[in-house]
N, C-alpha and C positions, 0 to 999 in steps of 0.2 A: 504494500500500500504506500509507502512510504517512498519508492523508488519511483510509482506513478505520482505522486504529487510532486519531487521534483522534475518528473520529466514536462509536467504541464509547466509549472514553474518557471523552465529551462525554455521553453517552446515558447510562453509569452513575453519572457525577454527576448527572446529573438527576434519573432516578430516586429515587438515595441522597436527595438534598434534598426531592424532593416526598414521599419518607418519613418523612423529620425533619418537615419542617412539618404534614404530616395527622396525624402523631402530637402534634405541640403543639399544633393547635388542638382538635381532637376529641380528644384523649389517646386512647389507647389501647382496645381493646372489653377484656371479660376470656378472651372465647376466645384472641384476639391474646395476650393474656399466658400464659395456659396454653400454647397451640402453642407458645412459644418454650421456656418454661420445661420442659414434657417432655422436652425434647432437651438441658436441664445437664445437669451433673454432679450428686450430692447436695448435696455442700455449699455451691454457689454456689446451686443450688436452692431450698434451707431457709433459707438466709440472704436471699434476695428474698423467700420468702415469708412470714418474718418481719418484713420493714419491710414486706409491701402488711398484714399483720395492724394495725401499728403506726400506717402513718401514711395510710394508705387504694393506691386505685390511686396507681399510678406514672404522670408525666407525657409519658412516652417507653417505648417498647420496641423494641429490633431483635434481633437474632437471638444478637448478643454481650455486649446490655445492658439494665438496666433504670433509669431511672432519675426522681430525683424533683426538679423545680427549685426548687418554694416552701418550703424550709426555710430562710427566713431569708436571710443570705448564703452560706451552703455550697449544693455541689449533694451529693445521696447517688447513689452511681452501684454497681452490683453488677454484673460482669461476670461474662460464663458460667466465664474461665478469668482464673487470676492475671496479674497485670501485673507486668512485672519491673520497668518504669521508674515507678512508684510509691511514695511516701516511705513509706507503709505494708509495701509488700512489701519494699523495699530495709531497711528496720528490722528486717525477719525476725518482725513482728508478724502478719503477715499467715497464717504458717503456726498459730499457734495456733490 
């Protein structure tokens, strides 16, 4: 039992990773960004699709985030749902 739970384990990291990496070398299509994005909220919504307005496609998308890595040294990352463990969210900035 124990050797099937890490093989599931073992199998959904793989996955997750060959998804990070096909989404950085080929970034993202824009269907892939819309599928994900129909399924936010509003405001996590409107606010991703005011940075891909801003700074073009996003370099990343999964089903929880979007995100851009060439801005310099910051990354900009917009999740579907707030982050509690966030310097932004924990400032209470984040609700504004």
């Amino acid at each position: 039992m124990r050797a099937l739970i890490v093989l599931v384990l073992l199998w959904v990291a793989v996955e997750f990773a060959g998804e990070m990496i096909s989404s950085r070398r080929n970034g993202p299509s824009t269907d892939q960004i819309q599928a994900v994005l129909r399924s936010w909220p509003d405001g996590p919504r409107h606010t991703a699709l005011g940075l891909i307005a801003r700074f073009g496609t996003p370099q990343g998308v999964r089903r929880d985030a979007v995100w851009w890595d060439d801005r310099g040294e910051s990354r900009i990352v917009v999740y579907r749902t707030a982050r509690q463990n966030t310097p932004l969210a924990a400032s209470g900035r984040a609700a504004q």
